[in-house]
C-alpha positions as CSV (number, residue, x, y, z in Angstrom):
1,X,88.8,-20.4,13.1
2,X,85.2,-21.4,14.6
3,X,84.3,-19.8,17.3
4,X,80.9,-20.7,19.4
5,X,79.4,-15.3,7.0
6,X,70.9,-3.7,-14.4
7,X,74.0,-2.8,-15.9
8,X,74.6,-5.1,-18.6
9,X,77.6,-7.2,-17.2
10,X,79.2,-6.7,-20.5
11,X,79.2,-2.8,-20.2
12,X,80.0,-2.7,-16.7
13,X,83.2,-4.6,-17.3
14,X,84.4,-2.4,-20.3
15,X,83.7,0.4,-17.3
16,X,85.6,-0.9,-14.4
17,X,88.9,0.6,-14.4
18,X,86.9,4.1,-14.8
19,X,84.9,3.4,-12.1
20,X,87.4,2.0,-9.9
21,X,89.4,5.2,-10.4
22,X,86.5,7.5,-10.0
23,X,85.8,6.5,-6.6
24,X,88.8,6.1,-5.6
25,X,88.8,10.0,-5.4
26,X,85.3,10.2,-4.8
27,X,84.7,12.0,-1.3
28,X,83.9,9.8,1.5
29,X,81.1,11.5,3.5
30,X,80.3,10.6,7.0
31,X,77.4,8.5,7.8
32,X,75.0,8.5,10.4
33,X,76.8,10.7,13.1
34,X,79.8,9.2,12.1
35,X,83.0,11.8,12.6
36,X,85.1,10.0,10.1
37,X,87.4,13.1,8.2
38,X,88.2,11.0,5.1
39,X,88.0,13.4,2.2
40,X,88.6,13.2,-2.1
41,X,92.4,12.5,-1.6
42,X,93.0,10.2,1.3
43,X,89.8,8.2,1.8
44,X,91.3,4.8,1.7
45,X,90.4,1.8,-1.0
46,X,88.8,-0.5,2.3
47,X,86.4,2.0,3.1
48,X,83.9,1.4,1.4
49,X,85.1,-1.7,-0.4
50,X,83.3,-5.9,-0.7
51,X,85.5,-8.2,0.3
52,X,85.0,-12.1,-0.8
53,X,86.6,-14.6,1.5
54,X,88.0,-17.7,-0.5
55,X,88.4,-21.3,0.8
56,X,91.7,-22.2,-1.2
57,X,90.6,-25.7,-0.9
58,X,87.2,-25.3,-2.1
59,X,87.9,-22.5,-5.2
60,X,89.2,-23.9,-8.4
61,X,91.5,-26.9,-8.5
62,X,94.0,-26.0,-11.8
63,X,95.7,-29.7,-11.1
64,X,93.2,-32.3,-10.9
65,X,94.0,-33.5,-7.6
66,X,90.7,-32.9,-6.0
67,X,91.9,-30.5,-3.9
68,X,92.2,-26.5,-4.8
69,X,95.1,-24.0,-5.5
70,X,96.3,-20.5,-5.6
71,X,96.5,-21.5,-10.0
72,X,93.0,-21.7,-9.9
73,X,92.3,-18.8,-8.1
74,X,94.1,-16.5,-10.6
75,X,92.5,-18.2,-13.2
76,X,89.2,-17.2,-11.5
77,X,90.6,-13.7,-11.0
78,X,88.1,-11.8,-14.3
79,X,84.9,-13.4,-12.3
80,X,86.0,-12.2,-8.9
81,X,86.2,-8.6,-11.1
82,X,83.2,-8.7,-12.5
83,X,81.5,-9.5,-9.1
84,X,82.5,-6.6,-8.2
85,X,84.6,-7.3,-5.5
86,X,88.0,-5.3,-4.5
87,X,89.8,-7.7,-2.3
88,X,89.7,-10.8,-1.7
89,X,91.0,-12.8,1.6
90,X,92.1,-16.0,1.4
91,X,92.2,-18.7,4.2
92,X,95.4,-20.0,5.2
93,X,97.3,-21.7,2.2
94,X,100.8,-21.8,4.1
95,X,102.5,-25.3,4.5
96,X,100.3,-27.5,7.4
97,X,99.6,-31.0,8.3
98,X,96.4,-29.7,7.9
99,X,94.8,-30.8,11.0
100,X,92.3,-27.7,11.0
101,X,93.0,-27.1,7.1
102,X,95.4,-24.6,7.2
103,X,94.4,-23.2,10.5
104,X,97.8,-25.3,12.3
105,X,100.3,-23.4,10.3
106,X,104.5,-25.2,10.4
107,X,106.1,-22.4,8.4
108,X,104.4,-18.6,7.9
109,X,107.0,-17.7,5.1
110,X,106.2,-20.0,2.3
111,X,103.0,-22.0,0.6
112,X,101.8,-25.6,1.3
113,X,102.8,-27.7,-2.1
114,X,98.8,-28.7,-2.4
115,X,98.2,-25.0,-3.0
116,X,101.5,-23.8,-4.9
117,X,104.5,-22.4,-4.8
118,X,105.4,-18.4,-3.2
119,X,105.9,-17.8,-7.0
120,X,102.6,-18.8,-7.4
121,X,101.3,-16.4,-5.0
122,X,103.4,-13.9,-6.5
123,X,101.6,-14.6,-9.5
124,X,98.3,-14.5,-7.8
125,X,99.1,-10.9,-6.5
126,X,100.2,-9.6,-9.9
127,X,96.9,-10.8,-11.4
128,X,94.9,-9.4,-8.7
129,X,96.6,-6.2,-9.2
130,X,95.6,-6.4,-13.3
131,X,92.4,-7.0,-12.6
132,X,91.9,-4.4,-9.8
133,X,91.3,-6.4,-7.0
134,X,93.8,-6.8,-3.9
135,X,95.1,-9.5,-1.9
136,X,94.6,-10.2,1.7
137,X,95.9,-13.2,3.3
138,X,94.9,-15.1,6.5
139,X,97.3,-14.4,9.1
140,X,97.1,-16.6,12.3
141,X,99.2,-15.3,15.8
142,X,97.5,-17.5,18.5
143,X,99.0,-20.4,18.0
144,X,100.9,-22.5,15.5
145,X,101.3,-26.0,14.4
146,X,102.6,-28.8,16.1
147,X,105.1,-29.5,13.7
148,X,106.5,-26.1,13.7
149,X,110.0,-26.0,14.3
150,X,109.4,-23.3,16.7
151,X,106.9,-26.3,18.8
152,X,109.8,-28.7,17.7
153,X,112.0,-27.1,19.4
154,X,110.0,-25.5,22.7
155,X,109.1,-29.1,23.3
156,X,112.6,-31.2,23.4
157,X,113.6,-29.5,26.6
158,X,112.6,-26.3,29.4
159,X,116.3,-25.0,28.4
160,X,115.9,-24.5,24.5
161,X,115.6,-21.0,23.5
162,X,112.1,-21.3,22.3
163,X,110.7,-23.5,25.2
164,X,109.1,-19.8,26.3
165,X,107.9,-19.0,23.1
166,X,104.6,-21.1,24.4
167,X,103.1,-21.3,27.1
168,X,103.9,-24.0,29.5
169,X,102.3,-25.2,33.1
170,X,103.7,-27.4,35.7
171,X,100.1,-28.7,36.8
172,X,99.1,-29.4,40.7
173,X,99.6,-32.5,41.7
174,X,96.1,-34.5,41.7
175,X,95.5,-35.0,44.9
176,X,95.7,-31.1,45.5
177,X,92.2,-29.3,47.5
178,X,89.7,-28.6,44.7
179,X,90.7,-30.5,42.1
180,X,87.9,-31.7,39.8
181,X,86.7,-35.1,38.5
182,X,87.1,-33.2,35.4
183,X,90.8,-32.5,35.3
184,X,91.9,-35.7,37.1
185,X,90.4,-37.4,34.0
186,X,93.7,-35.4,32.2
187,X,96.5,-36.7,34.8
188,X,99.7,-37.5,33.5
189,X,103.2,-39.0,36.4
190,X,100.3,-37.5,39.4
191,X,99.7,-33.7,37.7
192,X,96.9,-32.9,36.4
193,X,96.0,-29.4,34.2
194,X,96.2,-26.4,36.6
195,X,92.7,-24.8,35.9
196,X,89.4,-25.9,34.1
197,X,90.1,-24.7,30.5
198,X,88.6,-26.5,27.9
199,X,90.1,-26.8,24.5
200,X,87.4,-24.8,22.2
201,X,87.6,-28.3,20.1
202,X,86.9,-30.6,23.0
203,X,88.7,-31.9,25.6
204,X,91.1,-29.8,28.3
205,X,93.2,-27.0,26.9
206,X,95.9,-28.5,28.3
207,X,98.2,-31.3,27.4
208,X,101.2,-33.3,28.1
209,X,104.4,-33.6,27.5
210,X,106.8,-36.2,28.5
211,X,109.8,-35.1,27.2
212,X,109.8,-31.7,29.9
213,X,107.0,-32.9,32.0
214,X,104.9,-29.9,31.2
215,X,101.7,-29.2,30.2
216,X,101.2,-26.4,26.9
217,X,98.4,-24.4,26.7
218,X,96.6,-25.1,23.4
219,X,92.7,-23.1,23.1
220,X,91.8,-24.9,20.0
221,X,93.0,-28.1,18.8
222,X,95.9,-30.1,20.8
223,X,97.7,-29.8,17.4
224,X,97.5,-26.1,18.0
225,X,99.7,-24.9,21.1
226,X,99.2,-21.0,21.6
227,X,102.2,-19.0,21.6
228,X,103.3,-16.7,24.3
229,X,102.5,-13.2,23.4
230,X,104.0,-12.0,26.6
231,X,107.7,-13.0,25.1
232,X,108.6,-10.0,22.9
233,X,110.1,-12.6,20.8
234,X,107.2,-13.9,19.8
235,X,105.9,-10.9,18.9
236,X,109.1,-9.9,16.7
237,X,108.8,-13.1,14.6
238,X,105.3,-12.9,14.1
239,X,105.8,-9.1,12.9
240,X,108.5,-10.7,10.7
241,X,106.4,-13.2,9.1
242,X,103.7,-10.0,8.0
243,X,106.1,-7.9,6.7
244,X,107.5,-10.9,4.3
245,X,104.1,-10.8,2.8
246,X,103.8,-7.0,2.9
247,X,107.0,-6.7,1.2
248,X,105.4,-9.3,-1.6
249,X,102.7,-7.0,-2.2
250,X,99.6,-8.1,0.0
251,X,97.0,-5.6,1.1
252,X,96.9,-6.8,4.4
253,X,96.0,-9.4,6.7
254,X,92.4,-11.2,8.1
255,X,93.7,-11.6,11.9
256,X,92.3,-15.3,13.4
257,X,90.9,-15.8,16.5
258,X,93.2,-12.1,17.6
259,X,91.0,-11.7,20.7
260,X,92.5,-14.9,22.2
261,X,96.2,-14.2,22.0
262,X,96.8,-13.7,25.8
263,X,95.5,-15.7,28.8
264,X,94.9,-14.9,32.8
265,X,98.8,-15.2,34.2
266,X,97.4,-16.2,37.2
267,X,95.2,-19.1,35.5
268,X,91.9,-18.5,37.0
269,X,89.4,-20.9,36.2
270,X,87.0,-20.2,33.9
271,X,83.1,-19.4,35.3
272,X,80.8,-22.3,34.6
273,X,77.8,-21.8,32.6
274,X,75.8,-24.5,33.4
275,X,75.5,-28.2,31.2
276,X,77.9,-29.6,28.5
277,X,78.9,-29.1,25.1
278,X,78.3,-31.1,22.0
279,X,82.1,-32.9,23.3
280,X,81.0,-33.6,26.7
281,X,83.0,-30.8,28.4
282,X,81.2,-28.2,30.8
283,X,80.0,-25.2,29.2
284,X,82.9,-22.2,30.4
285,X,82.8,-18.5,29.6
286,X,85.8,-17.1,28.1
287,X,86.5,-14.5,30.7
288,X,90.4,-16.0,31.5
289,X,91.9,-16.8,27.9
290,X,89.8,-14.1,25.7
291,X,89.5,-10.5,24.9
292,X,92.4,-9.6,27.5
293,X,93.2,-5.8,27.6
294,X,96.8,-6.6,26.9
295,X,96.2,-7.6,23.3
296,X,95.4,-3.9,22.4
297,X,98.9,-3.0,23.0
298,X,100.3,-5.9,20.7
299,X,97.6,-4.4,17.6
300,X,98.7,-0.6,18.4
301,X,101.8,-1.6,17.9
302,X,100.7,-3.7,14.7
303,X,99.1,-1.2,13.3
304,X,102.0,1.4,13.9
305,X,104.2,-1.1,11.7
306,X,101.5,-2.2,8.6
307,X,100.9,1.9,8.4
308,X,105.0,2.3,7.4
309,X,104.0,0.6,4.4
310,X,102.4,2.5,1.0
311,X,98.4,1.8,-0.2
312,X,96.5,1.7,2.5
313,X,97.3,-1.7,4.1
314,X,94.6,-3.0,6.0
315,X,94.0,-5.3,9.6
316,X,90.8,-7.0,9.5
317,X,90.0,-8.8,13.0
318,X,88.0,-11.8,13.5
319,X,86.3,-10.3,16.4
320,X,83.0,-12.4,17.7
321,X,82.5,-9.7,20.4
322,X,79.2,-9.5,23.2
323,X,78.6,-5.6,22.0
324,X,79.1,-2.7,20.2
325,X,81.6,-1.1,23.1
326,X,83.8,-3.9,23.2
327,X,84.1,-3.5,19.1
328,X,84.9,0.2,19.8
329,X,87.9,-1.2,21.7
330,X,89.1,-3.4,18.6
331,X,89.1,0.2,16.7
332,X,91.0,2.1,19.2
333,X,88.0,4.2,20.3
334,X,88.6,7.4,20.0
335,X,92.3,7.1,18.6
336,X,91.2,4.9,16.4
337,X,94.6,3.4,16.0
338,X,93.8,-0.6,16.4
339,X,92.4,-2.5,13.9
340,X,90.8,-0.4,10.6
341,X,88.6,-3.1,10.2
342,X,86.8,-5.4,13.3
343,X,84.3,-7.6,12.3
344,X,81.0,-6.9,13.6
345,X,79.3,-10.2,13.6
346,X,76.8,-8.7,16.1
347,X,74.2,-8.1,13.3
348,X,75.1,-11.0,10.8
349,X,75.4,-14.0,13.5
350,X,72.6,-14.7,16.4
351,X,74.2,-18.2,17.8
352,X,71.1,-20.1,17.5
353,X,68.0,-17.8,16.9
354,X,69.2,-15.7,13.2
355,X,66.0,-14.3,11.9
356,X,65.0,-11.3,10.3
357,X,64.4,-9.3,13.1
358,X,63.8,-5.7,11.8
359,X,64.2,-3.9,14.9
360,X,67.1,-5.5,15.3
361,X,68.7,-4.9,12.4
362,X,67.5,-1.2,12.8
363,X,69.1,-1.1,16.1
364,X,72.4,-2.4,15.7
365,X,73.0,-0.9,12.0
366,X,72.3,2.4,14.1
367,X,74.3,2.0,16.8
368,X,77.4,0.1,14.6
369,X,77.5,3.8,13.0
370,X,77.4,5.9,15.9
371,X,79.2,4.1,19.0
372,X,82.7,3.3,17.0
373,X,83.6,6.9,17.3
374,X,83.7,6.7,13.6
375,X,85.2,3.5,12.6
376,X,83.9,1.8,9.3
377,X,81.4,-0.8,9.7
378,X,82.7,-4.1,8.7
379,X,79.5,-6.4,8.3
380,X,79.1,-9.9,7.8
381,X,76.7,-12.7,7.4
382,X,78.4,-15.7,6.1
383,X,82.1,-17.2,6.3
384,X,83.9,-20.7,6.6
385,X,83.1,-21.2,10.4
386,X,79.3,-21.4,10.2
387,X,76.4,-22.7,8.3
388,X,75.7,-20.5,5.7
389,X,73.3,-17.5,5.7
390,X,71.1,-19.0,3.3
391,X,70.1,-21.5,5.8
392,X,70.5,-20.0,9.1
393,X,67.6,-17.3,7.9
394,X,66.3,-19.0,5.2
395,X,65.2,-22.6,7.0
396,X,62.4,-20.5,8.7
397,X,60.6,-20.3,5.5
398,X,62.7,-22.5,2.6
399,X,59.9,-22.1,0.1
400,X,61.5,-18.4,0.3
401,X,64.9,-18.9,1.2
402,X,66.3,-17.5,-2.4
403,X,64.6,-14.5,-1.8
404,X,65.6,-14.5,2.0
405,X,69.5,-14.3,0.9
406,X,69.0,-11.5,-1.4
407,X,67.4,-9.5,0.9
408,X,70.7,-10.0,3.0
409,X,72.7,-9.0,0.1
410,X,71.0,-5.9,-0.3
411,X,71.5,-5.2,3.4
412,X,74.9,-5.8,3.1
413,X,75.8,-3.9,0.1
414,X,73.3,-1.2,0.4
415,X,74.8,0.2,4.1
416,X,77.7,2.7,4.6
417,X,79.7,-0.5,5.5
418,X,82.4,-2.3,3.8
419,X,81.0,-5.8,2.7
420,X,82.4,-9.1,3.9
421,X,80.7,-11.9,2.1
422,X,82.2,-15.7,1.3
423,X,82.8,-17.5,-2.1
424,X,79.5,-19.5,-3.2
425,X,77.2,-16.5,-1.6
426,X,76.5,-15.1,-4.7
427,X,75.1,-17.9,-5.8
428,X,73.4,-19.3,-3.3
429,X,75.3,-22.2,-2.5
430,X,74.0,-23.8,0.5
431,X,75.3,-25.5,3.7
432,X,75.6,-29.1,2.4
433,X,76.1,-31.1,6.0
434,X,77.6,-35.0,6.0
435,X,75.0,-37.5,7.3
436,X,77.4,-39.9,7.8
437,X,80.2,-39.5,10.4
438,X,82.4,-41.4,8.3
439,X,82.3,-38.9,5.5
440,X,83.2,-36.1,7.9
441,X,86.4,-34.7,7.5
442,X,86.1,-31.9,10.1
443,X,88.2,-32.9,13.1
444,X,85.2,-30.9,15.5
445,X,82.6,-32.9,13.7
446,X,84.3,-36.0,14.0
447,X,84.7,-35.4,18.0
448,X,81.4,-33.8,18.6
449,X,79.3,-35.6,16.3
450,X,76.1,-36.6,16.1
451,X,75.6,-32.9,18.1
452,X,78.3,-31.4,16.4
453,X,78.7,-32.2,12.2
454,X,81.2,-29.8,11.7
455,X,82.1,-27.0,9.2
456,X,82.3,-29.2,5.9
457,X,78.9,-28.3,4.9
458,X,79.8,-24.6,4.2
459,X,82.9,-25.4,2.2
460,X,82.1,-27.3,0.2
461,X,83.6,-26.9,-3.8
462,X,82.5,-24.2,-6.0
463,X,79.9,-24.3,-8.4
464,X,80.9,-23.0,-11.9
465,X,79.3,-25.4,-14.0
466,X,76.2,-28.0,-14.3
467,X,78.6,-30.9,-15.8
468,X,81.3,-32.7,-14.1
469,X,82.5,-31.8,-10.8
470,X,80.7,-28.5,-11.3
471,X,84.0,-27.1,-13.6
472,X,85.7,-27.2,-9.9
473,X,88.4,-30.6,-11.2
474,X,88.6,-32.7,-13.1
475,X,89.1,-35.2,-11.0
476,X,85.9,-37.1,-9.5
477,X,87.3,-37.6,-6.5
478,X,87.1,-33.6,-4.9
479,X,88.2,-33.3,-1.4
480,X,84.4,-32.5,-0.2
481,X,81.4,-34.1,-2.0
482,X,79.5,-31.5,-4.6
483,X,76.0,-30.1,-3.3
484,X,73.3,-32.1,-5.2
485,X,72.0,-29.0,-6.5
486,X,75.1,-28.1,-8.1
487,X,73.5,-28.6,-12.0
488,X,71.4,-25.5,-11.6
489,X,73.1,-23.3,-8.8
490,X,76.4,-22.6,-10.6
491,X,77.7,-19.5,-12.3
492,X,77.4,-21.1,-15.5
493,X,73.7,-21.6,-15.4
494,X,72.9,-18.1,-13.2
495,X,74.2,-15.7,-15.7
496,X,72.2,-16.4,-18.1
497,X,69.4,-16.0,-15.7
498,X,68.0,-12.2,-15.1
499,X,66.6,-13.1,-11.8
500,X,69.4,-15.2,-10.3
501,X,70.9,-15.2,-7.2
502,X,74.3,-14.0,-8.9
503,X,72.9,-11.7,-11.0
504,X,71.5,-9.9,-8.1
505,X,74.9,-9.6,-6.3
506,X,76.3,-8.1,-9.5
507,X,73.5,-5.4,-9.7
508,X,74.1,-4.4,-5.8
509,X,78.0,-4.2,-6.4
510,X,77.6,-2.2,-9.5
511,X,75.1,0.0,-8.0
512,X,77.3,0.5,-4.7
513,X,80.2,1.2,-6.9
514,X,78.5,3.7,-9.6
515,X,75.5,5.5,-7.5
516,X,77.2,8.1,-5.1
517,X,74.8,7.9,-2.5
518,X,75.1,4.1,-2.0
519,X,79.0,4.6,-2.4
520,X,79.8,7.3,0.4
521,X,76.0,8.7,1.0
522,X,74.8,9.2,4.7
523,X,72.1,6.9,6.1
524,X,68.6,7.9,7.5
525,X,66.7,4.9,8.6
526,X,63.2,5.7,7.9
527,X,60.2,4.1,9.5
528,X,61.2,3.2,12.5
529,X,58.2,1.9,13.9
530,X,57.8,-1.0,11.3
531,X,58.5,-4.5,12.7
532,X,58.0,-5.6,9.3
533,X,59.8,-3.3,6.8
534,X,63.7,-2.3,7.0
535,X,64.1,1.2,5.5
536,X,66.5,3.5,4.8
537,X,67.5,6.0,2.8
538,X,71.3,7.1,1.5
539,X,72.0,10.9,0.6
540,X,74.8,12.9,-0.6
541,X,72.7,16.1,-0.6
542,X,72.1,16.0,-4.4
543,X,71.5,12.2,-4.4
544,X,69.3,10.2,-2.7
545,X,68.3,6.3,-3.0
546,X,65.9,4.8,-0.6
547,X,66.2,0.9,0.2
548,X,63.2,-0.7,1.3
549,X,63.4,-4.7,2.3
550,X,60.3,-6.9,3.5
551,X,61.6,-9.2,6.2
552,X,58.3,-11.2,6.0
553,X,56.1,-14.1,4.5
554,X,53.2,-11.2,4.4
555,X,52.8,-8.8,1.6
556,X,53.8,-5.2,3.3
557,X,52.3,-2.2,2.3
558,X,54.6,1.1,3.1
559,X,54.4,5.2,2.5
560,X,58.1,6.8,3.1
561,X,58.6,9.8,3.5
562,X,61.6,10.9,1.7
563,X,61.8,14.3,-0.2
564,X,58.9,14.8,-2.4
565,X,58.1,11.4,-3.1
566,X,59.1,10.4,-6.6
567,X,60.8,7.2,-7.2
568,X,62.9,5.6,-10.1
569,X,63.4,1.7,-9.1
570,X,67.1,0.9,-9.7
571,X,66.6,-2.5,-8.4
572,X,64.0,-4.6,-7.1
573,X,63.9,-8.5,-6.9
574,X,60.0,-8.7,-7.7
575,X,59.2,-7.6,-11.7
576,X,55.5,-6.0,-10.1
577,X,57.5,-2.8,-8.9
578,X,60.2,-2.5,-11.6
579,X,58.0,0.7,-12.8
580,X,57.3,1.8,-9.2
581,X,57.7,5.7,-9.5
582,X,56.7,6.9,-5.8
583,X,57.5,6.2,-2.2
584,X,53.9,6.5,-1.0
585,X,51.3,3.0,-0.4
586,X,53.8,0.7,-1.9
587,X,53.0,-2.7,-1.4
588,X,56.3,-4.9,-1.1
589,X,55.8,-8.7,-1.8
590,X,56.7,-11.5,0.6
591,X,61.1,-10.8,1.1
592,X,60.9,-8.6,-1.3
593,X,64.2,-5.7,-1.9
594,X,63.2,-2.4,-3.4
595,X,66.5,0.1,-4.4
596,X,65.2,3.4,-5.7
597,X,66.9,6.6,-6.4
598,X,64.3,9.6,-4.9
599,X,63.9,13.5,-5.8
C-alpha cells in the first residue's frame, strides 16, 4: 500500500543446503549494544535472513495472458535460491477486482484465477521449501474490498450482522457551525462527512451510501472501506483468515498499511499542514486515523497466536514511522512481543530529498541498533509503493547510478540487519514512469496526474531475457509495457557479466551467508568524522571484515584503523583495489564498495 524499497555461482549452489544448515545453528551475536539472547539453538531463520518482495503481476507469466502467476513464480524458484535469498513475500494474489491490484481483497481464503489456484500455492510452498526458501504472503487487515461479501452485506441495511464490521458515520447535516467548503463539496440528502479526512487516494475518506444513509470510512481508495477493529469480530475473522495460510505452510505474513487499523472514536479533524496535494485536497497530518495506541494490543495478541505455530513464523510490518522510538513501539519495547520484524524505512526512504548522506546513514544505522531494545533491524530501500532506489539516489549523478545502487546493496547486505530488497533490484531495473496518462493504469496516477504518475513505473515486468517480452510471456501484450533497456539489463545478459549489477548482489548474499562476521558479527562504525566515506567494521572476535563505501563523485582517500591493518579484499566493485592488502591511505574511487576481511 503507498503511503506518502566471488564464489563461482556454480559452486555456491552445489553448497547451499550446507550452508543453509550451518548457519542455521550458527550463534547469533549481538550487535552494536544490542541485548538480543539469541544463541546456536534458537536463533531464528528471519534474523539474519534477505527477503525479496515479488509483484505476482510483474514475475513470470507461465500462461501467456500478459499478466503473471503463482506457476511462474515456482518455476522461478532455483533463481530466487541462487540469489541467495531465504524468503520471499509476495503481494496480494487473493481473488480482487483489482482496483489497487490486489490491495482491495473480496475473499482472504482462496487465490484470484489470474494468479492460480490454492493448489497452486500449495505447490508454490512445497517448492519453496525444496529449494530452501520460505513463503510469506501479503496479509491486509485495514480494510477490504468492496465486493466482499462481508461489505455486501454491512451495506444492504444498519440491522445486518456485519453492518458493524465497518465503520459507519451519520454525517452533520451541512448547514451545521464549522462546516467547510471542503466537505459540503461531499453532501449527500443535506449530510455531509463528519470531519476533514481525506482519502490517502484523493478525495474525502468518507462516502455514501443510499441504501442505510451512512457514510463508511474508507483511508485509501473508496473501493477500500476499513473494517472496524474495535468489533472483536473483526478481529476473530481476520485471525481466521492467517491461520488458514499458517495451517498451509506459510512463514508468515508482510502486514499492510497495520499502523492505520484504528481511527479517533471521537472523529477529530485532522491538523492542516498547509497547501494541497497532487489531488487537490488539503495537505492533513495523520494524527486521527494512524499509529493509534490501540493497535498494539490487536499485534500482542497477533503475535501471541502466529507463536502457537512451529518454525519461527514471522510478522513483518509496513511501518513508515517519524522515528526510531515510535519503531521501538512496533517491536514491543522492552517485551519485545509485537511485531519481530517493523520496517524501518527511516534510513532507506527520505520523501523527497534521498541522497547519500553519510552521517545520516551513520546515525540512524547506530541508533536502529541500539534504541529497539534489541529488536532486528529490518532495512529497506526499494518496494512496490515507490520509485525505485536506483533513481531516487542515483538521478543525482546518472552517469554513476549503477555504481550508486551497489553501494546500497552493500549497505543493505553488509549490516547486522535482515535485508528487504524488491524483484528487479538485483538487476538494476529502473523506475520506468508512463508519459502518457492514458497508458497509466494506476488508479492514483490516473487521479493525481500530471503531479502524481503513479506506482506503474516500479512494477513493471521482469527482465530475464534480451528477446521477446524479456522471457516474462509470451504474449506481446504484458499488462505493463517493458523498460526499453530490457535487451541488456536482464538476468540472461548479467550473468555472464563479472561486473554486473546481479552478479554483485550474488557475491554480497554469499558473502553474508558464508563469512561469520557479516552473518552474526557485531558492528563498529569506524571513522566517524567522514562526511564522505561510510565505514564499518563486523567482528565475531576471531573474524573481522571491514566495509568501506564512497558516497561520492570525488575519489576518497581513507586510513582505518582496525586491528593491525592487513586486508584481504573479498569484494570490491572497482578492479584497482581487488589486491588491496591494508586498511591504511586507501584511495576509494567515485561510489566505489570495498568488503575486506582484516587481521
Amino acid at each position: 500500500m503507498a503511503s506518502h524499497f566471488k564464489m563461482r555461482p556454480g559452486l555456491f549452489r552445489a553448497a547451499l543446503p550446507l550452508i543453509t544448515a550451518a548457519f542455521a545453528l550458527s550463534t547469533a551475536l549481538p550487535t552494536l549494544a544490542q541485548t538480543s539472547k539469541s544463541t546456536a539453538s534458537d536463533a531464528p531463520w528471519w534474523k539474519h535472513a534477505v527477503v525479496y518482495e515479488i509483484y505476482p503481476r510483474s514475475y513470470q507469466d507461465s500462461n501467456g495472458d500478459g499478466v503473471g502467476d503463482l506457476n511462474g513464480i515456482t518455476q522461478r524458484m532455483g533463481y530466487i535460491e541462487h540469489l541467495g535469498v531465504d524468503a520471499i513475500w509476495i503481494a496480494p494474489m487473493y481473488p480482487s477486482p483489482q482496483v489497487d491490484f490486489g490491495y482491495d481483497i473480496s475473499d482472504y481464503e482462496s487465490v484470484d484465477p489470474q494468479y492460480g489456484t490454492v493448489a497452486d500455492m500449495e505447490k508454490l510452498i512445497a517448492a519453496g521449501k525444496e529449494h530452501h526458501v520460505r513463503v510469506l504472503l501479503d496479509m491486509v487487515l485495514n480494510h477490504t474490498s468492496d465486493k466482499h461479501q462481508w461489505f455486501i452485506d454491512a451495506a444492504s441495511s444498519r440491522n445486518n450482522p456485519k453492518h458493524n464490521w465497518y465503520v459507519w458515520n451519520d454525517g452533520i447535516n451541512a448547514n451545521a457551525p464549522g462546516v467547510t467548503a471542503y466537505q459540503k463539496r461531499f453532501e449527500h440528502e443535506g449530510k455531509v462527512p463528519p470531519n476533514n479526512w481525506v482519502s490517502g487516494f484523493g478525495g474525502s475518506a468518507w462516502e455514501w451510501v443510499p441504501s442505510v444513509h451512512q457514510f463508511y470510512y474508507h483511508m485509501f481508495y473508496k473501493q477500500q472501506p476499513d473494517l472496524n477493529w474495535r468489533n472483536p469480530e473483526v478481529e476473530k475473522a481476520c485471525f481466521d483468515a492467517m491461520r488458514f495460510w499458517l495451517d498451509k505452510g506459510v512463514a508468515g505474513f508482510r502486514l499492510d498499511a497495520i499502523p492505520t487499523l484504528f481511527e479517533d472514536p471521537q472523529l477529530r479533524n485532522n491538523p492542516e499542514k498547509g497547501g494541497i496535494n497532487a489531488q487537490g485536497d488539503p495537505n492533513l497530518s495523520d494524527e486521527y486515523v494512524s499509529n493509534l495506541p490501540e493497535v498494539h494490543d490487536v499485534i500482542r495478541r497477533m503475535r501471541s497466536m502466529v507463536e502457537k505455530y512451529p518454525g519461527n513464523r514471522v510478522l513483518i510490518g509496513e511501518t513508515y514511522l517519524p522515528n526510531t522510538a515510535e519503531l521501538d513501539k512496533w517491536y514491543g519495547g522492552t517485551a519485545q512481543n509485537e511485531l519481530q520484524l517493523p520496517m524501518d524505512m527511516l534510513l532507506g526512504f527520505h520523501g523527497d530529498h534521498d541522497k547519500l548522506d553519510v552521517s545520516g546513514f551513520r546515525d540512524h544505522i547506530t541508533e536502529a541498533l541500539t534504541q529497539t531494545h534489541g529488536g532486528q533491524p529490518l532495512f529497506v530501500f526499494d518496494n512496490h509503493d515507490n520509485v525505485r532506489a536506483i533513481n531516487r539516489y542515483g538521478d543525482v549523478d546518472p552517469a554513476h547510478a549503477g555504481l550508486i545502487n551497489k553501494a546500497l546493496d552493500t549497505v543493505l547486505f553488509t549490516l547486522p540487519a535482515t535485508a528487504l530488497t524488491y524483484y528487479g533490484e538485483e538487476l538494476g531495473m529502473v523506475t520506468t514512469t508512463p508519459t502518457r496518462k492514458e497508458d497509466v493504469k494506476d488508479p492514483i496516477g490516473i487521479t493525481g496526474w500530471p503531479k502524481e504518475k503513479g506506482r506503474d513505473g516500479e512494477r513493471t515486468p521482469m527482465q530475464w531475457t534480451p528477446g521477446p517480452q524479456a522471457g516474462f510471456s509470451t504474449n506481446p501484450h504484458t499488462w505493463l509495457p517493458l523498460a526499453p533497456d530490457y535487451k541488456t539489463v536482464n538476468v540472461e545478459v548479467e550473468s555472464k557479466e563479472p561486473n554486473s549489477q546481479l552478479e554483485w548482489f550474488k557475491k554480497l548474499t554469499m558473502l553474508r551467508r558464508e563469512n561469520p562476521a557479516l552473518h552474526s558479527g557485531k558492528l563498529t562504525m569506524l571513522d566517524t568524522a567522514s562526511t564522505s566515506v561510510l565505514s564499518y567494521v563486523r567482528s565475531t572476535g576471531s573474524d573481522s571484515v571491514v566495509v568501506a563505501i564512497n558516497f561520492t563523485a570525488q575519489p576518497q582517500t581513507i586510513s582505518l584503523d582496525v586491528k593491525s591493518g592487513k586486508a584481504h579484499t573479498l569484494a570490491t566493485t572497482d578492479p584497482s583495489l581487488t589486491s588491496t592488502s591494508s586498511t591504511k591511505n586507501l584511495t576509494l574511487p567515485p561510489y566505489t564498495s570495498w568488503v575486506a576481511s582484516v587481521q
